[in-house]
N, C-alpha and C positions, 0 to 999 in steps of 0.2 A: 357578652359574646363568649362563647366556650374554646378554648382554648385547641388550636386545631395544628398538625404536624404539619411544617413544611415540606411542600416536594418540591424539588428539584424542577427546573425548566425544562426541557429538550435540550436546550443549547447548553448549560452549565458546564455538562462534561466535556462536550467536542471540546470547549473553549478552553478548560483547563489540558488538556492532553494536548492545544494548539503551543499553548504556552510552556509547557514543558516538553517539547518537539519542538521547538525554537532556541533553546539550550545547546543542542545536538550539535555535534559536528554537522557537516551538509553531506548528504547521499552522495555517495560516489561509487558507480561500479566498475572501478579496471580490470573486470575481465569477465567470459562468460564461457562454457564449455561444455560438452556433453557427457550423458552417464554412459559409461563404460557398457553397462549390465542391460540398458534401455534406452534405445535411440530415440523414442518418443519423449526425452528427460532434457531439458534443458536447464542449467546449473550457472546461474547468475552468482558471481562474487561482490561482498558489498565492503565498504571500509568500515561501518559499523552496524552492529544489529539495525535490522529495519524494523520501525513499527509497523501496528495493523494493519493501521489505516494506510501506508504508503505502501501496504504490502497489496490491501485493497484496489490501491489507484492503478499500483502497476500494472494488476491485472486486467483492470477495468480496461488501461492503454493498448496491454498487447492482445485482447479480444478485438477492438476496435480495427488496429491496426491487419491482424486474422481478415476481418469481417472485407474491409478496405482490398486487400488482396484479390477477393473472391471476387470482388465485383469489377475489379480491371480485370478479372481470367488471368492472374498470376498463378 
């Protein structure tokens, strides 16, 4: 049998980026504010750099939350 390169799973990397995202201090944001320059700007302060992926989720959150509004007629 000829000798063939390993690939990667799908999962290998989430898991390892889960595992060194579990290191972290834990997300905390004390405080949130607007741009000056652009009121459509909303300026979330974090205690430590956020990753992608939590950068991913939050948004995935406050879409949801957007979407959620719309349909009480907030």
């Amino acid at each position: 049998m000829p000798d063939t390169p390993k690939t990667e799973t799908p999962h290998s990397r989430p898991a390892l980026r889960l595992i060194s995202a579990a290191k972290q201090e834990p997300l905390r944001c004390p405080a949130a504010g607007r741009d000056a320059e652009n009121e459509k700007t909303l300026c979330l302060y974090f205690n430590r750099r956020v990753t992608d992926d939590e950068m991913r989720f939050l948004h995935t959150v406050i879409r949801q939350v957007a979407l959620m509004r719309e349909i009480d007629g907030h």
